[in-house]
C-alpha positions in Angstrom: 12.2 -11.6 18.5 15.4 -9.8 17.2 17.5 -12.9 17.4 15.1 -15.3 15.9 15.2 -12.8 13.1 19.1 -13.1 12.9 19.4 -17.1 13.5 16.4 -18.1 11.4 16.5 -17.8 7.6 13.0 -18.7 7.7 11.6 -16.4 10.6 13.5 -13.7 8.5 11.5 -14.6 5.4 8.1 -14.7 6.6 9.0 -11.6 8.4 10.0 -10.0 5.0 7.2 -10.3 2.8 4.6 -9.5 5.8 2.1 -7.2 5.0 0.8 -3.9 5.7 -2.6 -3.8 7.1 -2.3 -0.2 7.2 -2.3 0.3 3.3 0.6 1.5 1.1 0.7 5.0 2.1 -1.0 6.5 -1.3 -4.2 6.4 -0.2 -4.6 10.3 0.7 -3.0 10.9 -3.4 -6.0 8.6 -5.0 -8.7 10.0 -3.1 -7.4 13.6 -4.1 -7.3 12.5 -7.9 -10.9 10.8 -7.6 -12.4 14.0 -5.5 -10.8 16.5 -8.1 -12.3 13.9 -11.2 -15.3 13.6 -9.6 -15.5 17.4 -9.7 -14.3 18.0 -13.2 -11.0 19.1 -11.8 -9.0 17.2 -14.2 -10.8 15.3 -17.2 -8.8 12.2 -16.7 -10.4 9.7 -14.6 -7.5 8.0 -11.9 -6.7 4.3 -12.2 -8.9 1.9 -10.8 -7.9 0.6 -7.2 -7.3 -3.2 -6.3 -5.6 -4.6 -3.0 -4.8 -7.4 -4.7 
């Protein structure tokens, strides 16, 4: 797989602009900002959340 990588511009692409299924790694940040909201923590409500 590493050489197809290396010899093909296009394998490379696709490979580049794959996707996470995992998330983006902030996920534990918004759900502390909406739990300390939703508790009147803080009095500004976090940023809506789209995965798209």
């Amino acid at each position: 797989m590493a050489n197809e990588l290396l010899d093909s511009p296009e394998a490379y692409a696709k490979m580049a602009k794959a996707v996470n299924p995992y998330g983006d790694g902030h996920a534990c940040a918004r759900i502390t900002q909406a739990i300390e909201w939703y508790f009147g923590r803080t009095a500004e409500r976090p940023a809506d959340f789209c995965t798209e």
